[in-house]
N, CA, C and O atoms as a Maestro MAE file, in Angstrom:
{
 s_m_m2io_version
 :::
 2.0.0
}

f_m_ct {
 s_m_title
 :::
 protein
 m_atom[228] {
  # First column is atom index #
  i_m_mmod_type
  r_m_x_coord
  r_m_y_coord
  r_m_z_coord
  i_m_residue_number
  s_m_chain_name
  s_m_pdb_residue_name
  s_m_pdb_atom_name
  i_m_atomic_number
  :::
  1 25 -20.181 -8.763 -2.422 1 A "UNK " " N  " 7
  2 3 -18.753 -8.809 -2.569 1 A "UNK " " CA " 6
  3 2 -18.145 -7.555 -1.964 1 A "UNK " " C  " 6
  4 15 -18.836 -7.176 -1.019 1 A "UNK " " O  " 8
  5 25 -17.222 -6.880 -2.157 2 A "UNK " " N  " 7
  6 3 -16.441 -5.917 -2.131 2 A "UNK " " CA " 6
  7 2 -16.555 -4.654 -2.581 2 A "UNK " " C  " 6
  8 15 -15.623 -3.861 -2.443 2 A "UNK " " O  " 8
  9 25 -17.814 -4.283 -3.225 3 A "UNK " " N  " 7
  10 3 -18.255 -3.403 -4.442 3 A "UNK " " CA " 6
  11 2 -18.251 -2.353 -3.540 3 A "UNK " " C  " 6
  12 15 -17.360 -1.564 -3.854 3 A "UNK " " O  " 8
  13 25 -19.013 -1.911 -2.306 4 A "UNK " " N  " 7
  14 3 -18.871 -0.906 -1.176 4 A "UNK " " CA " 6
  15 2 -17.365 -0.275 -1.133 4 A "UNK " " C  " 6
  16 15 -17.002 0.878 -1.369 4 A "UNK " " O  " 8
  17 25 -16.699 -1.297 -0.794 5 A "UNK " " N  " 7
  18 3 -15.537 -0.919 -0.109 5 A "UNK " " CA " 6
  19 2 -14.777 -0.570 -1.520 5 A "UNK " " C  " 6
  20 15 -14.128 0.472 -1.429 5 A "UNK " " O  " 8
  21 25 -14.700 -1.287 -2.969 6 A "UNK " " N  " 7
  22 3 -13.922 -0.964 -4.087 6 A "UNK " " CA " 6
  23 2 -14.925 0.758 -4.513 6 A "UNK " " C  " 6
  24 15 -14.306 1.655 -5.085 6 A "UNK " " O  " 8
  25 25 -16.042 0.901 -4.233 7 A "UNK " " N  " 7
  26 3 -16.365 2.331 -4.511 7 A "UNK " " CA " 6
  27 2 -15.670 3.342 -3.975 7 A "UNK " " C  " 6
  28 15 -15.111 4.290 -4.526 7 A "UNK " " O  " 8
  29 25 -15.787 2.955 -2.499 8 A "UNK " " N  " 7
  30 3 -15.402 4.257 -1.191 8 A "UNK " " CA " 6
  31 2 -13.704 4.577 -1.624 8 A "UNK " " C  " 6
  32 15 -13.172 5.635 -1.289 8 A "UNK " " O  " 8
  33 25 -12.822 3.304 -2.556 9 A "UNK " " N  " 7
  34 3 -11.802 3.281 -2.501 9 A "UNK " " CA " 6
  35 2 -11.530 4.330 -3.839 9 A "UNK " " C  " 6
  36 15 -10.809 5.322 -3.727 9 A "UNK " " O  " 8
  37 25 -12.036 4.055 -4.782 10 A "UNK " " N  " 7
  38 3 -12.211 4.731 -5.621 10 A "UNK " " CA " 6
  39 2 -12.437 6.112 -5.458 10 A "UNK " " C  " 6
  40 15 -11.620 6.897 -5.939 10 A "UNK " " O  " 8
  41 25 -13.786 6.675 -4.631 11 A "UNK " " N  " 7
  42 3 -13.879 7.571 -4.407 11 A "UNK " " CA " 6
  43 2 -12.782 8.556 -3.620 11 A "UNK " " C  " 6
  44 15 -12.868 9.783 -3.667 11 A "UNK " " O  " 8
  45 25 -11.771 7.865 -2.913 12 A "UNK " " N  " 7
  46 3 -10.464 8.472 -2.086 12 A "UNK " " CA " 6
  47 2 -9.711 8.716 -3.120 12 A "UNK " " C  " 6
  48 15 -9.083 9.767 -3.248 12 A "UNK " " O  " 8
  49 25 -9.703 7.813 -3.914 13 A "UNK " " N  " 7
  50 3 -8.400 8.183 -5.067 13 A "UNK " " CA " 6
  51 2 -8.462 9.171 -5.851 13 A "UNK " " C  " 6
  52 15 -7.490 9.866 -6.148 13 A "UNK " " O  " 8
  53 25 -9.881 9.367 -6.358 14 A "UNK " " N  " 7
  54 3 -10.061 10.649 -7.290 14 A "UNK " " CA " 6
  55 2 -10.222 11.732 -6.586 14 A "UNK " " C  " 6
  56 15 -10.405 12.781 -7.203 14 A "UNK " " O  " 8
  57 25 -10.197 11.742 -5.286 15 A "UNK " " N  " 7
  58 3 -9.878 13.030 -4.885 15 A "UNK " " CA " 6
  59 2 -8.649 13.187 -4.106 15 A "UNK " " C  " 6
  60 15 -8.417 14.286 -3.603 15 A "UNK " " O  " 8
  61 25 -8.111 12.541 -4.003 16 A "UNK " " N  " 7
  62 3 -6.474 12.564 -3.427 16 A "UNK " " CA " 6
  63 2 -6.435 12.150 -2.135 16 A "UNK " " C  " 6
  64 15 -5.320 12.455 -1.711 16 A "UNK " " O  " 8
  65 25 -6.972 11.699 -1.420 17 A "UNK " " N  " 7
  66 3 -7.102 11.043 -0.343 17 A "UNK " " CA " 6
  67 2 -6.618 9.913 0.177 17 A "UNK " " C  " 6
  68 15 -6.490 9.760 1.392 17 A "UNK " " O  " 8
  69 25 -6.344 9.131 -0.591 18 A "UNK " " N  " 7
  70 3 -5.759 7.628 -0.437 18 A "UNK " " CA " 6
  71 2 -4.786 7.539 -1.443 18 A "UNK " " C  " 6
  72 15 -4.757 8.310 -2.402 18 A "UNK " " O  " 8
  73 25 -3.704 6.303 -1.195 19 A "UNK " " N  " 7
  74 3 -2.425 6.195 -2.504 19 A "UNK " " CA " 6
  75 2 -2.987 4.686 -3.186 19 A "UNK " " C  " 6
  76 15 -4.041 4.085 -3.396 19 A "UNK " " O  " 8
  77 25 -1.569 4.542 -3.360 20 A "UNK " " N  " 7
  78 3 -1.919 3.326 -3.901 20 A "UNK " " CA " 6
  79 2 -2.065 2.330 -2.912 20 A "UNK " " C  " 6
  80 15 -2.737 1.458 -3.463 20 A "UNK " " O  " 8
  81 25 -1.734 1.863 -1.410 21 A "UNK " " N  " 7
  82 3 -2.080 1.272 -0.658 21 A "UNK " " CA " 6
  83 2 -3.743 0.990 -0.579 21 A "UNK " " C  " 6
  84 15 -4.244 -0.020 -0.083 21 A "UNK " " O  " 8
  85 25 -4.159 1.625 -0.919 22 A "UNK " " N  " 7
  86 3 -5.404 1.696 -0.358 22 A "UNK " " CA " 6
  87 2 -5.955 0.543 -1.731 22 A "UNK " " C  " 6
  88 15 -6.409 -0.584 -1.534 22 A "UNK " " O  " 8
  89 25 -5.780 1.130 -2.950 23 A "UNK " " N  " 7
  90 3 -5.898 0.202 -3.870 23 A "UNK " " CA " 6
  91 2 -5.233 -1.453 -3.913 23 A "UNK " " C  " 6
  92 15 -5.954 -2.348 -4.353 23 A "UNK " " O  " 8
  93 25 -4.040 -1.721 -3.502 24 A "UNK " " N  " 7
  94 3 -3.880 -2.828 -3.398 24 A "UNK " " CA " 6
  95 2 -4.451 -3.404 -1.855 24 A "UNK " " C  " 6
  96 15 -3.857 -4.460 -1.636 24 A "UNK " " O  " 8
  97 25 -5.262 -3.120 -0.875 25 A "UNK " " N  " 7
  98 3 -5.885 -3.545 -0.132 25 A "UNK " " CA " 6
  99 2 -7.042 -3.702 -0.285 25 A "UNK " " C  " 6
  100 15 -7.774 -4.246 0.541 25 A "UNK " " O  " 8
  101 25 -7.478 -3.142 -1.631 26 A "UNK " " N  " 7
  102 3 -9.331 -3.320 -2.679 26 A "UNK " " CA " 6
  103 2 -8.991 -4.799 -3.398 26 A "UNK " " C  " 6
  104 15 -9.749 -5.750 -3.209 26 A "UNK " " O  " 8
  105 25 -7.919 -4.909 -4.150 27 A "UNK " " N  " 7
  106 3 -7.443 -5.903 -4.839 27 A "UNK " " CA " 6
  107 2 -7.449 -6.885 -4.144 27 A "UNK " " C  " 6
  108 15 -7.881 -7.908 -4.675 27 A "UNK " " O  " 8
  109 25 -6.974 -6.965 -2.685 28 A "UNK " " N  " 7
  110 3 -6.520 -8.362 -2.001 28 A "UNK " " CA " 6
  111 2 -7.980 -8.960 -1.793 28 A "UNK " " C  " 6
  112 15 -8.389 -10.102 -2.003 28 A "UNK " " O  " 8
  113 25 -8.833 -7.495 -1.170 29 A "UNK " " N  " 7
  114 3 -10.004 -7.588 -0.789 29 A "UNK " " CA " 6
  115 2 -10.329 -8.733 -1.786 29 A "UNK " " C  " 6
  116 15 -10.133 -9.926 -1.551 29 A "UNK " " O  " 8
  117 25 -10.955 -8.121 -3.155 30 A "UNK " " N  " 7
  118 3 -11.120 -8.882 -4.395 30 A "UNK " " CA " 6
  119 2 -11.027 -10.241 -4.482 30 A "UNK " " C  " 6
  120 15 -11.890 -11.118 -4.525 30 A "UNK " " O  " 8
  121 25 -9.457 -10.276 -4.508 31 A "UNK " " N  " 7
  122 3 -9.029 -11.960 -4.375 31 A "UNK " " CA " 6
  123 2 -9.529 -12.423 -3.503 31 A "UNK " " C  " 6
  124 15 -10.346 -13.241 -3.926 31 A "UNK " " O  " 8
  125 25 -9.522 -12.374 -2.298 32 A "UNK " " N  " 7
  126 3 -9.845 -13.251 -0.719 32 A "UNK " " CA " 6
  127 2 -11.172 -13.454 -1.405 32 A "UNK " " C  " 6
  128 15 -11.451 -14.627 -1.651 32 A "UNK " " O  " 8
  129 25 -12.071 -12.497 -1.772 33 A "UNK " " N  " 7
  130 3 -13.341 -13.320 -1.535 33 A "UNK " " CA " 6
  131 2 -13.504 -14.262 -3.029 33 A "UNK " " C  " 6
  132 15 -14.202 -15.266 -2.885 33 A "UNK " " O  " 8
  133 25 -13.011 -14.067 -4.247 34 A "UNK " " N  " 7
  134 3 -13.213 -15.007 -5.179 34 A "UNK " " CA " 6
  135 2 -12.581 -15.873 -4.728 34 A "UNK " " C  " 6
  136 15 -13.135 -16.962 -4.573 34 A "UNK " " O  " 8
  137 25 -11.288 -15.717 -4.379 35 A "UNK " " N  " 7
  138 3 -11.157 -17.554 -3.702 35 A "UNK " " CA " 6
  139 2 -11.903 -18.368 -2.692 35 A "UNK " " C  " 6
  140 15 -11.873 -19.598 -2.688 35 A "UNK " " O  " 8
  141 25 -12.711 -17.490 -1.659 36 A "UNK " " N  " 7
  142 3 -13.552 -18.000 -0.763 36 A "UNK " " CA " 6
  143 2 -14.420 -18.640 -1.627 36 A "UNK " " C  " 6
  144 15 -14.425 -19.871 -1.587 36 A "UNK " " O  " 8
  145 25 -15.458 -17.838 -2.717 37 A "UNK " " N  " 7
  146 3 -16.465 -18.453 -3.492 37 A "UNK " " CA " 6
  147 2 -16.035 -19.432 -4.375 37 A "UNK " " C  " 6
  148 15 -17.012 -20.095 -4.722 37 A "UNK " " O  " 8
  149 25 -14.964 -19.837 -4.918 38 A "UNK " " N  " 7
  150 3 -14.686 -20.917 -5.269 38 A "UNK " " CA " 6
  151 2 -14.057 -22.192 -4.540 38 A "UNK " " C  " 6
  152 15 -13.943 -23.272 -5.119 38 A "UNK " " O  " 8
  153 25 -13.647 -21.968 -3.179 39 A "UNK " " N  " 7
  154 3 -13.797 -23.410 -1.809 39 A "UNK " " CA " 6
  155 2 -15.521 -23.544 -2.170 39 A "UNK " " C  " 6
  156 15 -15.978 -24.415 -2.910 39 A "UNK " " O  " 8
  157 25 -16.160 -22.722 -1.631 40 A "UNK " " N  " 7
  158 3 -17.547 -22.776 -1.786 40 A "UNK " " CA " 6
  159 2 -18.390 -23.453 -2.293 40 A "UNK " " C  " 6
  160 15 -19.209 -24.247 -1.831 40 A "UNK " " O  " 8
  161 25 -18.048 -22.941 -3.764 41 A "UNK " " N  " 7
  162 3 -18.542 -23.626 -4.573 41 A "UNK " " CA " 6
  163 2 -18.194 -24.853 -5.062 41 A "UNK " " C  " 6
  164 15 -19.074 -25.408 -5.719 41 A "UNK " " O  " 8
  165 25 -17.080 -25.479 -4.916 42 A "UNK " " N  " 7
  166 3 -16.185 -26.442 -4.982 42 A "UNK " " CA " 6
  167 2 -17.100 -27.567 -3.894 42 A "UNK " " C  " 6
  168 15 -17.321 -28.748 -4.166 42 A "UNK " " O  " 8
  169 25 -17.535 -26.862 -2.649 43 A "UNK " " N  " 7
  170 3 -18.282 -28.273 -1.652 43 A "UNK " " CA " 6
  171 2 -19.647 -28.263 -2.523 43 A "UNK " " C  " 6
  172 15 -20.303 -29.289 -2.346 43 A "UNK " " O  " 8
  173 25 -20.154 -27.449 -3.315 44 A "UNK " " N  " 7
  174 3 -21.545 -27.880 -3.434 44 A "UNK " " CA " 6
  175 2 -21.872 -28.710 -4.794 44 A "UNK " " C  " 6
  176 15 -22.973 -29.181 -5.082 44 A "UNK " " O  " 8
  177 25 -20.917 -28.773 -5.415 45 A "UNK " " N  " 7
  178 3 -20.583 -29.913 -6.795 45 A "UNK " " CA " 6
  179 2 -20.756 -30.983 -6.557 45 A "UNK " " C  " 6
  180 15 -20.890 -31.621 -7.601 45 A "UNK " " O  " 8
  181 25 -20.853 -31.730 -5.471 46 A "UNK " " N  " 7
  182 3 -21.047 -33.116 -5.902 46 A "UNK " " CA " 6
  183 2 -22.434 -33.774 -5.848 46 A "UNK " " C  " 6
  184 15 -22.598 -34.948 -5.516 46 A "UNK " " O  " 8
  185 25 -23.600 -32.782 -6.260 47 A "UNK " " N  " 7
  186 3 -24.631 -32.921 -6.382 47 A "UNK " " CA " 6
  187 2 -25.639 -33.650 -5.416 47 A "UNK " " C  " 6
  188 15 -26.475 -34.552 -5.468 47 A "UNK " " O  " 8
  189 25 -25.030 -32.645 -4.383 48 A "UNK " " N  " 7
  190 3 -26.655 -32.805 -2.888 48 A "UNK " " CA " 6
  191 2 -26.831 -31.257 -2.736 48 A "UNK " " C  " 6
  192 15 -27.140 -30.668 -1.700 48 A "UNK " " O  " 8
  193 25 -26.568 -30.693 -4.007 49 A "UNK " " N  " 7
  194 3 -27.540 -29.317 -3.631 49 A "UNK " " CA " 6
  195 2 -27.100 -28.363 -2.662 49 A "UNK " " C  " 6
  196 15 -27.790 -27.372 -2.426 49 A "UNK " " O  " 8
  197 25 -25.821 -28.608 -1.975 50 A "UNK " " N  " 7
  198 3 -25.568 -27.818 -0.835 50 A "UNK " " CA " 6
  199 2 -25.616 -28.526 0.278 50 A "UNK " " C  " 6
  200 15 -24.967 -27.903 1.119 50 A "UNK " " O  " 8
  201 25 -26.097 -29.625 0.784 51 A "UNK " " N  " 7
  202 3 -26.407 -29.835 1.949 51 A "UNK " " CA " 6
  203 2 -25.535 -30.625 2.757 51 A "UNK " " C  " 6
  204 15 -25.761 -30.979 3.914 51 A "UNK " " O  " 8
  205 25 -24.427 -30.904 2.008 52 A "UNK " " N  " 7
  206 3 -23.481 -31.282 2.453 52 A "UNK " " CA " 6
  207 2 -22.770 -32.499 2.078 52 A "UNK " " C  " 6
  208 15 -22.988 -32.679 0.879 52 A "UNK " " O  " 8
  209 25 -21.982 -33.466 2.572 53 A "UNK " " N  " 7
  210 3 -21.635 -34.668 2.034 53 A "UNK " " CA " 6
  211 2 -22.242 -35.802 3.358 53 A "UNK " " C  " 6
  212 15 -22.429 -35.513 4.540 53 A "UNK " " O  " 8
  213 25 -22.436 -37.036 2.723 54 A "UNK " " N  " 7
  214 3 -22.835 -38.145 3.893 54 A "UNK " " CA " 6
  215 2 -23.680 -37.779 4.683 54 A "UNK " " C  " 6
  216 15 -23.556 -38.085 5.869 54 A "UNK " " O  " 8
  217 25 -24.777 -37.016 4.234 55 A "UNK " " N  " 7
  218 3 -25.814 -36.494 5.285 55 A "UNK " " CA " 6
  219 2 -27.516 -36.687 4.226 55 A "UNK " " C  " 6
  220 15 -27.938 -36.118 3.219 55 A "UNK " " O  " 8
  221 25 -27.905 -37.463 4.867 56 A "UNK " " N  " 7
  222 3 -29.120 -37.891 4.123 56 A "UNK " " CA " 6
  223 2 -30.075 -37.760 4.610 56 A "UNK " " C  " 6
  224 15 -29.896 -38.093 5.781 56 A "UNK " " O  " 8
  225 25 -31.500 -37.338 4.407 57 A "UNK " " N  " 7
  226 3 -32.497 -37.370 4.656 57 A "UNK " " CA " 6
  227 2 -33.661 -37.453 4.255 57 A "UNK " " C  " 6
  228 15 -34.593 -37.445 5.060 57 A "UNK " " O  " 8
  :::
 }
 m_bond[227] {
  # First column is bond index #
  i_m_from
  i_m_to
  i_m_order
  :::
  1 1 2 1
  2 2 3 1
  3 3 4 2
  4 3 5 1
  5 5 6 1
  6 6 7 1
  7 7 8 2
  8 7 9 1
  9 9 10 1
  10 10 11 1
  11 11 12 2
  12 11 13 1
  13 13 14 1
  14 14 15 1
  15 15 16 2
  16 15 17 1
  17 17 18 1
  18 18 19 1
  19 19 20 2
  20 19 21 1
  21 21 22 1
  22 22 23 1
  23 23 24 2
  24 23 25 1
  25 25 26 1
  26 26 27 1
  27 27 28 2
  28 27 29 1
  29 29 30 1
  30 30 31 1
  31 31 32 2
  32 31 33 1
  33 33 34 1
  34 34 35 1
  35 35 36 2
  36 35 37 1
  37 37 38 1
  38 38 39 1
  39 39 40 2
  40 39 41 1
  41 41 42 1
  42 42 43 1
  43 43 44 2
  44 43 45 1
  45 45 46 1
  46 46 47 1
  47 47 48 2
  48 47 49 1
  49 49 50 1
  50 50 51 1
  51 51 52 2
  52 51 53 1
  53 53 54 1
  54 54 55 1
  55 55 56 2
  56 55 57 1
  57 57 58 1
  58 58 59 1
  59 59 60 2
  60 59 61 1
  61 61 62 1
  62 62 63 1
  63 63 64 2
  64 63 65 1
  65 65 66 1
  66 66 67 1
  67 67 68 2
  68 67 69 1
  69 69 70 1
  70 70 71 1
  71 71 72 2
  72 71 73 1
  73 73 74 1
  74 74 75 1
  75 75 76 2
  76 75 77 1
  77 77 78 1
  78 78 79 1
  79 79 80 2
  80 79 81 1
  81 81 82 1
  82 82 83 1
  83 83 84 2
  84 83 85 1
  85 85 86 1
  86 86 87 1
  87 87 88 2
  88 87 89 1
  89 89 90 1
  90 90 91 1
  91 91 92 2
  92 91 93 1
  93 93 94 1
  94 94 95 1
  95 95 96 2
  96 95 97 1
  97 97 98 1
  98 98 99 1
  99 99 100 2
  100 99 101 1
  101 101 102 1
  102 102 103 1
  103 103 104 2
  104 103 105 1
  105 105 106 1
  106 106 107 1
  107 107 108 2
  108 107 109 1
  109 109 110 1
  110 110 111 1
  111 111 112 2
  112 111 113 1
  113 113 114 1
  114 114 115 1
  115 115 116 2
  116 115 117 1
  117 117 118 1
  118 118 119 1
  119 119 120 2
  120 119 121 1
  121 121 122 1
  122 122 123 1
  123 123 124 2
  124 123 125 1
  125 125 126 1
  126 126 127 1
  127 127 128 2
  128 127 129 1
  129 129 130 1
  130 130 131 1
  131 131 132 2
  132 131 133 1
  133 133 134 1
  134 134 135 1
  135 135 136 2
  136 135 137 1
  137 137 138 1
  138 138 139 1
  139 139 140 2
  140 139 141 1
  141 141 142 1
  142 142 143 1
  143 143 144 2
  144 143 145 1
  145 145 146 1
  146 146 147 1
  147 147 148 2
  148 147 149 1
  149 149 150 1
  150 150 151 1
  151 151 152 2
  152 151 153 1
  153 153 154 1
  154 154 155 1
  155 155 156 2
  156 155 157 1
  157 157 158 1
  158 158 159 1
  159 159 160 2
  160 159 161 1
  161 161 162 1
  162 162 163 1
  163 163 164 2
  164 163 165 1
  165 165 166 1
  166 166 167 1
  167 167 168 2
  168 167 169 1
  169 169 170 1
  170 170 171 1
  171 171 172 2
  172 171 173 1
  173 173 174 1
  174 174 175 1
  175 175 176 2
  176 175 177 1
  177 177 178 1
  178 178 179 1
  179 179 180 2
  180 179 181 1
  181 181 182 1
  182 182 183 1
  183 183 184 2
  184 183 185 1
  185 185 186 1
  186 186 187 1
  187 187 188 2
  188 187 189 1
  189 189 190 1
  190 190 191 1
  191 191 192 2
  192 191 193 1
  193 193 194 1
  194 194 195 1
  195 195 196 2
  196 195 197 1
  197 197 198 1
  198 198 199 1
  199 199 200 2
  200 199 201 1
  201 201 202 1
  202 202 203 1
  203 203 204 2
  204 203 205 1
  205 205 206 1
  206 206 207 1
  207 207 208 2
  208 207 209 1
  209 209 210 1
  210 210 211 1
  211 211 212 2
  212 211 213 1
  213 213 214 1
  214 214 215 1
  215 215 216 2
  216 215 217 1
  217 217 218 1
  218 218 219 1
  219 219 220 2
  220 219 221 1
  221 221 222 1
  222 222 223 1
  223 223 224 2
  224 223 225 1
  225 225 226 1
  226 226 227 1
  227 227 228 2
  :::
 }
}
């Protein structure tokens, strides 16, 4: 996930380096990818395991 980039962000803030921009661009970070993992996970529910829909073998 984002954990790199929410550290390094962290680490700017406690030393005065970054404002609050920097934090709400960790946050968006955040969101974008939980919503990615839930499209995601959303295709692999209908129980073929991932492999897709209408594809059999």
């Amino acid at each position: 996930m984002c954990a790199p980039m929410l550290l390094v962000v962290g680490y700017l803030l406690l030393t005065g380096k970054a404002g609050g921009g920097a934090v709400l661009y960790a946050i968006g970070c955040v969101a974008m990818m939980g919503a990615m993992m839930v499209m995601m996970n959303r295709g692999t529910s209908d129980g073929t395991g991932g492999r897709g829909r209408g594809h059999r073998h």
